[in-house]
C-alpha positions in Angstrom: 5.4 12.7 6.2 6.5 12.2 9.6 3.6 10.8 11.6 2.8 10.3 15.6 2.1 6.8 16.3 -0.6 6.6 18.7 -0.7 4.1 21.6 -2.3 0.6 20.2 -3.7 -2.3 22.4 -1.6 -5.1 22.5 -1.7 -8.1 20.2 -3.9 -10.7 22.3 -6.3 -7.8 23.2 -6.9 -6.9 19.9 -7.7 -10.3 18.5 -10.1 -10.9 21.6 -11.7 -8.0 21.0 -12.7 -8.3 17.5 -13.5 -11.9 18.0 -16.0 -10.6 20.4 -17.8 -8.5 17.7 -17.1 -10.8 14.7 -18.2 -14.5 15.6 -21.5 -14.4 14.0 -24.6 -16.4 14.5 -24.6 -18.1 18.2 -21.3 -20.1 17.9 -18.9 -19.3 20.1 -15.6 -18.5 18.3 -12.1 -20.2 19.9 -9.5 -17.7 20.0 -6.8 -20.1 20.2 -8.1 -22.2 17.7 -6.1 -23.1 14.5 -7.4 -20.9 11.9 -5.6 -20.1 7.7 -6.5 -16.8 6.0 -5.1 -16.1 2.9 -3.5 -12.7 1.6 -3.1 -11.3 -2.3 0.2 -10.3 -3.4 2.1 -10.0 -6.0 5.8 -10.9 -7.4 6.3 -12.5 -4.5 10.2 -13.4 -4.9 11.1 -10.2 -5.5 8.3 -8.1 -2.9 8.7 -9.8 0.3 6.7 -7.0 2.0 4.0 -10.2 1.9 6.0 -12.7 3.5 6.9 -9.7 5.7 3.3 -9.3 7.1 2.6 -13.0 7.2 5.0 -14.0 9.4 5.2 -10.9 11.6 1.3 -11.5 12.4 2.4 -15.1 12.9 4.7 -14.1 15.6 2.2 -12.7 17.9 -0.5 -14.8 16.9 0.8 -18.2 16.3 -2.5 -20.1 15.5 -3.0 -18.1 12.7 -1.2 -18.9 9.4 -1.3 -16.7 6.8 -1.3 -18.1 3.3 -0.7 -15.9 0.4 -2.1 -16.0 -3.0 0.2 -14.8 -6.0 -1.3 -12.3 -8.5 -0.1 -10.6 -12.0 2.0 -7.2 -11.2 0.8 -4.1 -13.3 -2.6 -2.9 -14.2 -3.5 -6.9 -14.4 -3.5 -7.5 -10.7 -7.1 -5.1 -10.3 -8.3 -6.9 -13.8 -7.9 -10.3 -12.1 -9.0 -9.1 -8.7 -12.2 -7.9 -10.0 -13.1 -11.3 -11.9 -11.9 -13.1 -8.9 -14.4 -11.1 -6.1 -17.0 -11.8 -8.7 -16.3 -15.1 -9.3 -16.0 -15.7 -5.8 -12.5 -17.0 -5.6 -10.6 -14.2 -4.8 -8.7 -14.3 -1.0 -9.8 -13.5 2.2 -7.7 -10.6 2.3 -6.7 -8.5 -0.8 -4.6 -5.6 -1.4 -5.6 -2.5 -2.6 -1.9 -0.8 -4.5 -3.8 2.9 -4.7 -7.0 5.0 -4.3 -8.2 4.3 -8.1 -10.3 1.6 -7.7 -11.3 2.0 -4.3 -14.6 3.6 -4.8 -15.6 0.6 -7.4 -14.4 -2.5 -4.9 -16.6 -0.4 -2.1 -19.9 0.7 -4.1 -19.9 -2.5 -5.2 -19.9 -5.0 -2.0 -16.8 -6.4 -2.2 -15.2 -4.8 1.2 -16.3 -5.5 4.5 -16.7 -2.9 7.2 -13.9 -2.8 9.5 -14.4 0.1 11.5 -13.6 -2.2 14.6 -10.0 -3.2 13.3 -9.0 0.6 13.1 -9.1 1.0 17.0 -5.7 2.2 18.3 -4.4 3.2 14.8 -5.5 7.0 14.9 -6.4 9.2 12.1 -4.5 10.2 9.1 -5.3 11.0 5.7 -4.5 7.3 4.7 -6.7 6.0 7.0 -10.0 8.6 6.0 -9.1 7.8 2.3 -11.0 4.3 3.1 -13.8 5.8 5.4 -17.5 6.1 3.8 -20.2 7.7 5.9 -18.0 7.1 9.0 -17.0 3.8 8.1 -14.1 2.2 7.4 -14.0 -0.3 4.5 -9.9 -0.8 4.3 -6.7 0.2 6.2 -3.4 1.5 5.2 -0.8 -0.8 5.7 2.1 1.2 3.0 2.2 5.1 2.5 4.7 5.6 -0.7 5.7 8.6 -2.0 7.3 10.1 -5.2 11.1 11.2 -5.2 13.8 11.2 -7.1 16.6 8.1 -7.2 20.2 9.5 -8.8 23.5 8.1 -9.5 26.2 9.7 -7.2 28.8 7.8 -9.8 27.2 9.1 -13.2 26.5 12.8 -12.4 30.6 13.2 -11.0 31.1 11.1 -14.6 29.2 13.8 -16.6 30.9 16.2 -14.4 27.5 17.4 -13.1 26.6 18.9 -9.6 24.2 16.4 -8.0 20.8 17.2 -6.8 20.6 19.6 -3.8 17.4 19.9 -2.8 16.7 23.4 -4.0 15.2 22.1 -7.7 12.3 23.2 -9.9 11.2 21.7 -13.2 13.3 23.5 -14.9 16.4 22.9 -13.1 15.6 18.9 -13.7 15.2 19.4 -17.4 18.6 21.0 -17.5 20.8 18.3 -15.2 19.0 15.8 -17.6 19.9 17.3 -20.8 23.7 18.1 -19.6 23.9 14.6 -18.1 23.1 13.4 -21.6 26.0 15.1 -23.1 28.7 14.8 -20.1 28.1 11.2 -20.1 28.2 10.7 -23.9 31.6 12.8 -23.8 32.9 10.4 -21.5 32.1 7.2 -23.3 29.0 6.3 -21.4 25.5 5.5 -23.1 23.6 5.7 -20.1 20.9 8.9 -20.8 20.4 11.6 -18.5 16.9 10.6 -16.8 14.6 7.6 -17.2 10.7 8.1 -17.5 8.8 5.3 -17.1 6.0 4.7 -18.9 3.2 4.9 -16.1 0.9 8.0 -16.5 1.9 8.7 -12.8 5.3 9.8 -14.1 3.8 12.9 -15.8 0.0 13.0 -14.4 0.9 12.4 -10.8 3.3 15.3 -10.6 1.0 17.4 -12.2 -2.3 17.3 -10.4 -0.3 17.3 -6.7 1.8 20.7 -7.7 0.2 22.7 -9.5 -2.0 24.8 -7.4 -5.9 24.5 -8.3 -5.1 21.4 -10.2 -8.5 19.5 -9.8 -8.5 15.7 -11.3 -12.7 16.0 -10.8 -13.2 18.8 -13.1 -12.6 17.6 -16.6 -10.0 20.6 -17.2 -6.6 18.9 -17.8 -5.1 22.2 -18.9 -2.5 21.8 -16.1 -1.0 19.2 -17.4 0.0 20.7 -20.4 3.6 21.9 -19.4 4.7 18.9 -17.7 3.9 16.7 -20.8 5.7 19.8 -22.9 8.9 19.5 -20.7 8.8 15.2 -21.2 8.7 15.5 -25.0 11.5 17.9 -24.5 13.6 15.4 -23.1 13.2 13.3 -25.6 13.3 15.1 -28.7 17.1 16.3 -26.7 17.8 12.3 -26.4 18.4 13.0 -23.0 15.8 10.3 -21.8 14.5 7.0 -24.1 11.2 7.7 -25.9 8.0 6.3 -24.9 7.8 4.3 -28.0 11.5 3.3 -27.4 10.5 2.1 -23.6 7.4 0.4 -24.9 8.6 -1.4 -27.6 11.6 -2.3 -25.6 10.0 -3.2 -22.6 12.5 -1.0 -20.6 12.0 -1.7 -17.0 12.7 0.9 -14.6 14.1 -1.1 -12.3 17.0 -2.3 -14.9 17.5 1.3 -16.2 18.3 2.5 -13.0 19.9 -0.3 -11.3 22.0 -1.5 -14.6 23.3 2.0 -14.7 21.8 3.0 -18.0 20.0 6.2 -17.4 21.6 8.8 -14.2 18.1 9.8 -12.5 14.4 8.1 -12.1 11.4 9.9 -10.5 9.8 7.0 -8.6 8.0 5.9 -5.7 10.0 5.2 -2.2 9.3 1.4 -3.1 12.0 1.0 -5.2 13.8 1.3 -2.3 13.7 -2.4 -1.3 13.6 -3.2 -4.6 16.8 -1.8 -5.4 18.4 -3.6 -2.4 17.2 -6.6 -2.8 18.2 -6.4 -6.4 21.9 -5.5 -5.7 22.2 -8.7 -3.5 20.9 -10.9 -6.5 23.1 -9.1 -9.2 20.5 -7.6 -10.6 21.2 -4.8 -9.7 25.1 -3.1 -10.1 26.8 -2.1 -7.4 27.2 2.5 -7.1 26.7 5.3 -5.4 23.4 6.7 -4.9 21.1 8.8 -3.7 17.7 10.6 -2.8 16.7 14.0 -3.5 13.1 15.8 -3.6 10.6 15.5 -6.5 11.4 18.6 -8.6 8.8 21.2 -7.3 6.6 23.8 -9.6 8.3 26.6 -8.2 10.9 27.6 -6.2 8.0 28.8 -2.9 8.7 24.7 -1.9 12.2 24.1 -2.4 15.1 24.1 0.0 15.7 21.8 3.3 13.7 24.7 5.1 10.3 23.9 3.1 8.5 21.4 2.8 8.2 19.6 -1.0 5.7 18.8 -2.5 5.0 15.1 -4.4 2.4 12.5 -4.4 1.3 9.2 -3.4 -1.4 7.1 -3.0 -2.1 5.0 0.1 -1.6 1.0 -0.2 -4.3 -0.8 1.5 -5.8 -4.2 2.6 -9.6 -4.7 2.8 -11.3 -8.4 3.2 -13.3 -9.9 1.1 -17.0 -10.1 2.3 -17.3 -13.6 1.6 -15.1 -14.4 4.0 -15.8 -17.5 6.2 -17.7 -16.0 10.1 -14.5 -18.5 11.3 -12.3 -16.2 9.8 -13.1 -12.6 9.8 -12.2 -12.0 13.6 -8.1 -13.3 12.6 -8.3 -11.4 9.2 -9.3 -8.1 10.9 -6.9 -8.7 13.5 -4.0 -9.0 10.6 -5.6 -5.5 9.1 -4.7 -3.9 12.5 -1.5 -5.7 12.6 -0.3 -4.7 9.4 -1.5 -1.2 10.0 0.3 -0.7 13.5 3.6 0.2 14.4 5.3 -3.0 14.6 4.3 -4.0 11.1 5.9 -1.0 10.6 9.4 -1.5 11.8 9.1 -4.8 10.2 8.7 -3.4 6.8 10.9 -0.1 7.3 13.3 -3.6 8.0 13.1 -4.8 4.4 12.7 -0.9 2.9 9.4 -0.6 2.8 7.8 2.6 3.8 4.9 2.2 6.0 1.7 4.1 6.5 2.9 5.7 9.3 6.4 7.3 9.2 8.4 8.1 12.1 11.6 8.6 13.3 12.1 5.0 14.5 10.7 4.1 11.2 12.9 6.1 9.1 16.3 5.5 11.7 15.1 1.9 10.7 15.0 1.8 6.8 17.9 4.1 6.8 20.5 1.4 9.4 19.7 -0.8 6.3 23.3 -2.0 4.0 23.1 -0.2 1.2 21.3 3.0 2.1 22.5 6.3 1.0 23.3 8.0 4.5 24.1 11.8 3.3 21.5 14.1 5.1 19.5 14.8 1.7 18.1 11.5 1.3 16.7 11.8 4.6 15.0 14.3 4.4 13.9 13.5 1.1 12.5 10.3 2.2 10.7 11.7 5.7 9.4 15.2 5.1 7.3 16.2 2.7 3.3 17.1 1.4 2.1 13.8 0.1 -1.0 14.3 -2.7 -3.6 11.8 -3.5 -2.8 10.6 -6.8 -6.7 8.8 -7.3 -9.4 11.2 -5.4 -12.2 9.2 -4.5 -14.8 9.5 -6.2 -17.3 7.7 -8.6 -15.9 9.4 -11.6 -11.8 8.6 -11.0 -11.3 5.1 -12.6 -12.9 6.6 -15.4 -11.0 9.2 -16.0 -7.8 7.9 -15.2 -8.5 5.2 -17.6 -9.0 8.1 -20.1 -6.2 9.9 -19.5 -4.2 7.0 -19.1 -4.6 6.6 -23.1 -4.4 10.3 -23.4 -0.6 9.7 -21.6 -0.3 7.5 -24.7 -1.0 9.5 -27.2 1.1 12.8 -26.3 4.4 10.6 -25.9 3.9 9.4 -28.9 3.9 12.6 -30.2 1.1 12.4 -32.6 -1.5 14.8 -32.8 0.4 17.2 -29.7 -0.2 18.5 -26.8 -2.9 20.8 -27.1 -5.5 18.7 -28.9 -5.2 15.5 -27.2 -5.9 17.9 -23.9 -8.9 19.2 -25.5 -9.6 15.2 -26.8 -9.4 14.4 -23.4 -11.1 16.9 -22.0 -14.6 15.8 -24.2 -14.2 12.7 -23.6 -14.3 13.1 -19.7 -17.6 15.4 -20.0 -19.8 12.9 -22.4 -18.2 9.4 -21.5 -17.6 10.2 -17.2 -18.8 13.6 -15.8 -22.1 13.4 -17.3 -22.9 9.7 -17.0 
């Protein structure tokens, strides 16, 4: 979504200022003195959106150093976060990757109220995602969204008319299942799409399109025909199996990037990933490109309308047992990393920041490597970005549910219909109505 930035205060002026608030006790705090906070991440040789932060913070505030602290990728990093903040060993500052656990990390004590560190950055829906009675307990720093990554190469080898902008569901099932056969007519293996195995892949798409879709309810009806069109697309062999991913371990980074399946619904993350994985060889060298999510109907299709897709905010609260020393240069790194420079920074390594602009997306898209056909950008810079994780009390819970419910239908066990009504049961005796 494209984004105004507002104006922010300079560098200097924001440290000084939160040191003024932030010293604590009667001490007076140094600004220029030597201070190390230290930052969560994860993969850190292959995400350098980390290294990216630290040293752009470094830049403008050079007796800071920012020292970051490696975590498991995956659904392991909020395991280990969560023993860590209890355990009282987790960082100063730590990342939040969506809006799921959120509401746990804030009812719980383990984010500090920096209200003061969102001066100058506006308001956007990132931003409120983190607010709680007019508080802000995190800022957005990363504002991903879903689209779809193809293979310019594959779809003219499966003699195949590329994404144009104008597809549905349906028209997606279709490419995927004639991709299949074009490419197996001309010798290739690759399949015609690639699911991954998050419940994002199916849920996500689900709860942002179709319209009354309400996460918070406990009615997962609408959910039904997107799972219905996945196990399509398997049965057709047009895209792996669940199982067949699982037991694999089928990355989605090597199906894509190793040429073995045409088209992958993911976030705009995998942008940097991609490029960073084609200068290490992991990653072949092709023609590609980015095209809008497949939409529910054709009302939000078209380079005239405005898509719809989802996305989750990334975020970076501190920890509340932060040293007093420290909280004035952490909080200035939160407004750092939220601002406009941080932007440009990360736009530099593909990242998409939490606020998109022009600049920001003229910025990713100078980058070697980038598709320039006009599609992708607009793909990439207009569209209606969903919350994947409402807050709420109840949202961990239920994604957790229907996270095993995701399971189950891929596997094609008991079907559609009655793991939806499983699901739904489940949600009303063991979240809704605890």
């Amino acid at each position: 979504m494209k984004r105004a930035i507002p104006a922010v205060i300079s560098a200097a002026t924001a440290l000084a200022l939160v040191l003024a608030g932030c010293g604590g006790g009667d001490e007076p705090v140094d600004p220029n003195a030597p201070v190390t906070i230290t930052l969560a991440g994860w993969s850190l040789s292959s995400t350098p959106e980390f290294k990216a932060l630290a040293d752009g913070f470094k830049a403008t505030h050079p007796n800071v150093t920012v020292e970051l602290k490696e975590y498991a990728p995956g659904n392991d990093y909020d395991t280990q976060m969560i023993t860590d903040l209890a355990a009282g060993t987790a960082p100063d500052v730590y990342v939040m990757k969506n809006l799921k656990n959120f509401y746990t990390y804030q009812s719980g004590g383990q984010l500090l109220d920096v209200s003061d560190a969102t001066s100058g950055l506006g308001s956007s829906p990132a931003l409120a995602s983190y607010q709680v009675d007019g508080k802000a307990y995190a800022v957005p720093y990363r504002q991903d969204s879903w689209v779809l990554f193809y293979n310019k190469d594959l779809f003219a080898k499966a003699k195949v008319a590329p994404p144009d902008g104008n597809w549905t569901w349906d028209d997606y099932t279709d490419a995927a299942k004639r991709l299949h056969t074009g490419l197996k007519g001309a010798g290739s293996n690759a399949t015609g799409a690639y699911q991954h195995t998050f419940q994002s892949t199916v849920q996500g798409f689900a709860l942002a399109q179709t319209p009354n879709a309400d996460l918070l309810s406990g009615d997962f009806g609408y959910l039904k025909p997107y799972y219905e069109r996945s196990l399509d697309l398997q049965a057709a062999g047009a895209q792996p199996t669940f199982g067949t991913a699982k037991t694999n371990k089928l990355t989605y980074q090597a199906q894509f990037g190793k040429q073995q399946s045409a088209m992958l619904l993911m976030g705009t993350w995998y942008v940097a990933t991609l490029l960073n994985q084609r200068q290490s060889g992991d990653a072949d060298t092709f023609q590609w490109g980015i095209a809008p999510a497949p939409q529910f109907d054709k009302s939000t299709t078209g380079t005239s309308a405005t898509p719809v897709t989802f996305g989750d905010p990334t975020g970076l609260g501190i920890n509340p047992k932060i040293s007093k020393s420290k909280t004035a240069a952490a909080k200035a790194f939160l407004q750092y990393a939220a601002g406009p420079d941080a932007g440009k920074a990360l736009a530099g390594i593909g990242i998409t920041p939490a606020q998109v602009t022009d600049a920001v997306t003229a910025t990713l898209f100078g980058l070697a490597g980038v598709p320039q056909d006009d599609l992708s950008k607009f793909a990439y810079a207009k569209h209606t970005v969903k919350p994947e994780n409402p807050v709420s009390k109840h949202t961990a819970g239920l994604q957790n549910l229907l996270n095993e419910t995701h399971s189950a239908i891929l596997s094609d066990s008991k079907g559609v219909d009655a793991e939806l009504s499983k699901a739904q049961a489940r949600a009303k005796n063991e979240v809704l109505n605890q």
